[in-house]
N, C-alpha and C positions, 0 to 999 in steps of 0.2 A: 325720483322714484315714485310709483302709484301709490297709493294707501294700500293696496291689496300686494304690493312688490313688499311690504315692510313686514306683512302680517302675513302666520302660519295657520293651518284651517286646524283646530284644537279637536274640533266635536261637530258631530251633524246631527240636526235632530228632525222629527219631522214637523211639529208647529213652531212656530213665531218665537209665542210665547215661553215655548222651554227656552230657547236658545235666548231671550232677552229674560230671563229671572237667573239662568247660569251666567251669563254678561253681568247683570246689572253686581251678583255674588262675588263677582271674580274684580270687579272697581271698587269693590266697595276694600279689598286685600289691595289694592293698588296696583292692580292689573289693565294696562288698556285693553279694551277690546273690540271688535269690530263684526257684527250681524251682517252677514251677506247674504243673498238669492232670496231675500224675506219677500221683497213685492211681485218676482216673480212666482214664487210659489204660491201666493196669494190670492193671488190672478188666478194659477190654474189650480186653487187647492186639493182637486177631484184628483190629481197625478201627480204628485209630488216625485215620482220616480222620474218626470222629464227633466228635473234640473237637477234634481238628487239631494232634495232638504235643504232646511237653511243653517248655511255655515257659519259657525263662532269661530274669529280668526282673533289670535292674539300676536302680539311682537315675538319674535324670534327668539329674544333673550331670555322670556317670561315663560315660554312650550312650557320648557319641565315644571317651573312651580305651578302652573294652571294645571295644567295636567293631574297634577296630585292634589290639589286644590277638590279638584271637581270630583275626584275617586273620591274623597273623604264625605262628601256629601251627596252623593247617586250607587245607591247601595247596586242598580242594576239598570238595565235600558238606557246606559248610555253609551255613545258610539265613538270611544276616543280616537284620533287619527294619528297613528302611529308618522315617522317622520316620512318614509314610501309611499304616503298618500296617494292616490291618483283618483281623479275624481270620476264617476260613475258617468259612462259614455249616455250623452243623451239619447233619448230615443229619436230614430228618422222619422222623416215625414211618413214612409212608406207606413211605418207601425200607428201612427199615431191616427192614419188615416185606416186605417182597418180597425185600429180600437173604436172608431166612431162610426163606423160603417156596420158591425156588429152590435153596438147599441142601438142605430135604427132599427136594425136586422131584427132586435129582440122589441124594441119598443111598436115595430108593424106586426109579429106576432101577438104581444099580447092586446092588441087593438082587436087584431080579428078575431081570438079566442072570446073578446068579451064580448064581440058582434055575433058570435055564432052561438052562446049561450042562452042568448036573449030570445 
């Protein structure tokens, strides 16, 4: 079985570093736990909606005590995964190629606007 076959996705957060100080929280109660889509979100930090944050996965056995673990200490903004998880469909190429096509689109506008105020 994979390492990610053993392990349930608890929480998703949108930097790194939340999701490895709630890790590091939840080992130190004797929880294993496992940080997942960290380097790829890393890579593309600007969109983190293409992989959909990085996942705090814990053992199966453990869900429910992490779970309450992690309420006791994130009074708000945290995104627990209930057990119907499904993970956020990435975005196509189609989109991801118009989101960068409308960033030129805006970045050769404001080229010209500063050439034509000059």
């Amino acid at each position: 079985m994979s390492k990610e076959g053993k392990f349930k996705i608890l929480a998703e957060y949108q930097l790194a570093v939340d999701a490895h100080m709630a890790s590091q929280y939840l080992q130190q109660h004797g929880i294993e736990t496992f940080v997942h889509d960290e380097h790829a979100n890393r890579i593309a930090f600007y969109s983190t909606g293409i992989f959909g944050g990085v996942k705090l996965r814990v053992k199966s056995e453990d869900f429910e005590r992490a779970s309450e673990l992690l309420k006791q200490v994130h009074s708000r903004d945290l995104k627990l995964v209930d057990e119907g998880y499904k993970p956020k469909k990435p975005l196509s190429r189609k989109d991801i190629l118009k989101s960068v096509l409308y960033l030129i689109l805006f970045g050769l506008l404001i080229i010209y606007l500063m050439m034509i105020s000059t």
